[in-house]
Structures are given as structure tokens and as C-alpha cells.
C-alpha positions as CSV (number, residue, x, y, z in Angstrom):
1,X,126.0,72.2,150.7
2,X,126.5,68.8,149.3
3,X,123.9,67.5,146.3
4,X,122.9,64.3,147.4
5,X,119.9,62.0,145.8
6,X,117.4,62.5,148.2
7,X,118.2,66.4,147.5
8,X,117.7,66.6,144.3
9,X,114.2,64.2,144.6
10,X,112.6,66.0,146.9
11,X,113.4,69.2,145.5
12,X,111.8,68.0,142.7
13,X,108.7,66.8,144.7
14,X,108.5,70.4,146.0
15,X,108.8,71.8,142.6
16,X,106.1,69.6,140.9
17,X,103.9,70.4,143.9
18,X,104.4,74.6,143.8
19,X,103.7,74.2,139.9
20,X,100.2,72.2,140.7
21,X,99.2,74.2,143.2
22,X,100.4,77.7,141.6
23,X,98.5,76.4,138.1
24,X,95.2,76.6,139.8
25,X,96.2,80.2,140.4
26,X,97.0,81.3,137.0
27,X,96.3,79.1,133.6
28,X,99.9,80.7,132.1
29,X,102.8,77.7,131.9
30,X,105.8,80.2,131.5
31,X,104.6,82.2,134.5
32,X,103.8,79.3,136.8
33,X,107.0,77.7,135.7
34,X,109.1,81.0,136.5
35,X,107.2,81.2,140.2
36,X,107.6,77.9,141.1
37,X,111.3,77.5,140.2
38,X,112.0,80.8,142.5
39,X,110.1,79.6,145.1
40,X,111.0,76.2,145.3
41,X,114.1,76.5,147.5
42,X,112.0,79.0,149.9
43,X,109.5,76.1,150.4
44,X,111.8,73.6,150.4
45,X,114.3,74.8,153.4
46,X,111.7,77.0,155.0
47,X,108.7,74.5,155.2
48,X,109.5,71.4,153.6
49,X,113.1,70.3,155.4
50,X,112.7,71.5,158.7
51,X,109.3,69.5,159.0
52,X,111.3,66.4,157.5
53,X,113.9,66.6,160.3
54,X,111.1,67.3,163.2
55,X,109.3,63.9,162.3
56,X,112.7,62.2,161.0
57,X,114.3,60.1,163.7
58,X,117.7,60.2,162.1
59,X,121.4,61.4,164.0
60,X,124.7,61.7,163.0
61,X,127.3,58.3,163.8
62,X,130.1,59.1,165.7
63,X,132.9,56.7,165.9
64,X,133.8,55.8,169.9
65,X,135.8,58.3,171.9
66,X,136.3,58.6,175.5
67,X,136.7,61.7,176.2
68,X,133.6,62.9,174.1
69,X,131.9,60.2,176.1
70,X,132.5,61.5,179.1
71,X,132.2,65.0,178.4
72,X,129.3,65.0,176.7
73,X,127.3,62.3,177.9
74,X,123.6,63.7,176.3
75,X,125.2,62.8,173.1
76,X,126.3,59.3,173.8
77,X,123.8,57.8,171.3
78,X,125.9,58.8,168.7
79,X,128.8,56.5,168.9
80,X,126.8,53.4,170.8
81,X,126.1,52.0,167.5
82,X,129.3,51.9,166.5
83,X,130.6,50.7,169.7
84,X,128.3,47.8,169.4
85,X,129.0,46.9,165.7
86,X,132.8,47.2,166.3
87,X,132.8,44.8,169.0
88,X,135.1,48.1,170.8
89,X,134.5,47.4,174.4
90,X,134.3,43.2,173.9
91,X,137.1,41.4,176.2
92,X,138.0,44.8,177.8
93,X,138.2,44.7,181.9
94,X,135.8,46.4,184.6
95,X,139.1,48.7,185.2
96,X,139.5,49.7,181.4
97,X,135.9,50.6,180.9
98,X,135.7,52.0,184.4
99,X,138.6,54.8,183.0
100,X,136.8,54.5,179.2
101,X,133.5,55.4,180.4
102,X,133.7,56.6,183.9
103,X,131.6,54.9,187.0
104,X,128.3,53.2,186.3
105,X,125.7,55.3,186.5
106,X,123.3,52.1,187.9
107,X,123.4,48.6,188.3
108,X,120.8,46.3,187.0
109,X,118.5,44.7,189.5
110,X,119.0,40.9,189.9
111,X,115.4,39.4,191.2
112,X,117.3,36.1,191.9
113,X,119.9,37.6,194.4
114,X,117.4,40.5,195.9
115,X,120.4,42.9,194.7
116,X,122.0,44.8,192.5
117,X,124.4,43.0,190.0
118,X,127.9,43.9,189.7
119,X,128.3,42.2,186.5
120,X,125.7,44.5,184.5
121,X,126.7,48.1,184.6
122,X,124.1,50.8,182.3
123,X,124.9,53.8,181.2
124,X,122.6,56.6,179.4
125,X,123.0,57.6,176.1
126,X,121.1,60.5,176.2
127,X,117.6,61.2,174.1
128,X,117.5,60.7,170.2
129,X,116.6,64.0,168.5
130,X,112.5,63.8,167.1
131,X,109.5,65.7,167.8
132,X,107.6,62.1,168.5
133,X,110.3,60.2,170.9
134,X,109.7,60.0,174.7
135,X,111.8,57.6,175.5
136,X,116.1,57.9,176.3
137,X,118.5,55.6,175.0
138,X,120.7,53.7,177.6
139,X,123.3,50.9,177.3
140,X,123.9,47.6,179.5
141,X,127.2,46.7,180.1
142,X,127.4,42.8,180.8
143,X,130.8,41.3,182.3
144,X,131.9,37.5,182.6
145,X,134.6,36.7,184.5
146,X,135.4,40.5,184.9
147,X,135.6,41.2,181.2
148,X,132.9,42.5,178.9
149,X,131.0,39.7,176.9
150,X,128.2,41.7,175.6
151,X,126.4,45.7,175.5
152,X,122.7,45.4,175.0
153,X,121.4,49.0,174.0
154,X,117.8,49.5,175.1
155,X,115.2,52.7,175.4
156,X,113.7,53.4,179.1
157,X,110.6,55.4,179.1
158,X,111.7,59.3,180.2
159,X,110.4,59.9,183.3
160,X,109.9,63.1,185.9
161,X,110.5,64.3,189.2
162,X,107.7,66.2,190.9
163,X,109.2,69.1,192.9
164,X,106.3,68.9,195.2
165,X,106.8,68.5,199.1
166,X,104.7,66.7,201.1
């Protein structure tokens, strides 16, 4: 386990609140001090961490790797920010990120042509860990003059199929 900051402060906020509520209990300082310092790990990485990382929308960055990205695309989200910042896929060809990513999974709807554009392929990223998130993360590949000038990453509400025949 690595001691970081935000470790040691909110094991500290855990503490301090154990040794409040616990001194209501019993009026003896040594005591108290002695329960809460046991208990405080307990709390913390039985109660206090895993409802941190429920409401917490955070996720590992990955740096960009084709292979993971094909094999694994429900974890896409993790290297698009990196993609993005690193200007990776900028200037690259419809063929390289064709065998980079694999096929488009849709085109973007042009209103002005009545059709599907060629020159904005998206891909999904997958959904972002978090107890509170309904949307999934996809990526819009845009092409000028058959190379990539720009990725635009966006959610898309997560929607259903119904099973149901009619």
C-alpha cells in the first residue's frame, strides 16, 4: 500500500470522528483513544473507502495501445484522454486508424447531406466506473482530407433494448 496525502488525511478524519463519537460512549480519554486508534483502519477500508470510490468518479489513465483497444473495448475510456492530449491519432490516415482501432462502430449523421458521413467515424469508450453515471463515453473521429484533424470525446445517454415482441 502506498502512503499518499489524501491517506493519511482522511485517516485522520476517520480517527477524529471514531474518538467524537466513541467519547459520548465512555468519558475515559485513554480508553477512547486506544478504541478509536484500533478501529480506525476497520472503519476506514470497511465503510469509509469503499463509499468514497462508489460516489467517486475517478479511473485509472492508460497510455494508448492498440491492441488493448481492441481487445478490451469496455475499457477504452482509459487511454482516450491521453490519446486526446497527446495529439496520438492527429495527421494519421483512415487506413492507420482503421488497423489502430479497428472499423467504425457508426458514422455520424450529416442533416445537410440526408446521410451518414464518412469523415466522422465514433467509437465507444465504454462506461466510467460510479454508482451515479448513466451515461457511456464515446469518441468522434473527424478526418480532412482523409487524415485525422480532430477526436471530440462526448457522453451519449445509455440506453436499452426491450426484448419484447410485438
Amino acid at each position: 500500500m502506498i502512503i499518499t496525502p489524501y491517506l493519511v488525511i482522511s485517516m485522520i478524519v476517520v480517527f477524529v470522528l471514531l474518538f467524537l463519537f466513541l467519547n459520548t460512549v465512555d468519558k475515559r480519554k485513554w480508553l477512547t483513544i486506544l478504541i478509536s486508534l484500533v478501529l480506525t483502519p476497520f472503519a476506514y477500508f470497511y465503510m469509509f473507502y469503499p463509499f468514497v470510490n462508489i460516489i467517486s468518479s475517478y479511473h485509472h489513465q492508460k497510455y494508448f495501445d492498440s491492441e488493448a483497444w481492441t481487445e478490451k473495448p469496455a475499457l477504452r475510456y482509459e487511454m482516450i484522454d491521453n490519446t486526446i492530449e497527446s495529439d496520438t491519432l492527429i495527421g494519421v490516415s483512415k487506413t492507420k486508424v482503421d488497423s489502430l482501432l479497428g472499423k467504425y462502430e457508426w458514422l455520424t449523421w450529416d442533416d445537410g447531406l440526408k446521410d451518414h458521413d464518412n469523415n466522422k467515424w465514433n467509437y465507444a469508450l465504454g462506461i466510467e466506473p460510479g454508482a451515479f453515471n448513466k451515461e457511456k463515453e464515446c469518441v468522434e473521429i473527424i478526418f480532412k482530407d482523409d487524415k485525422v484533424s480532430a477526436l471530440r470525446h462526448y457522453q451519449e445517454e445509455i440506453t436499452y433494448k426491450s426484448n419484447e415482441t410485438e
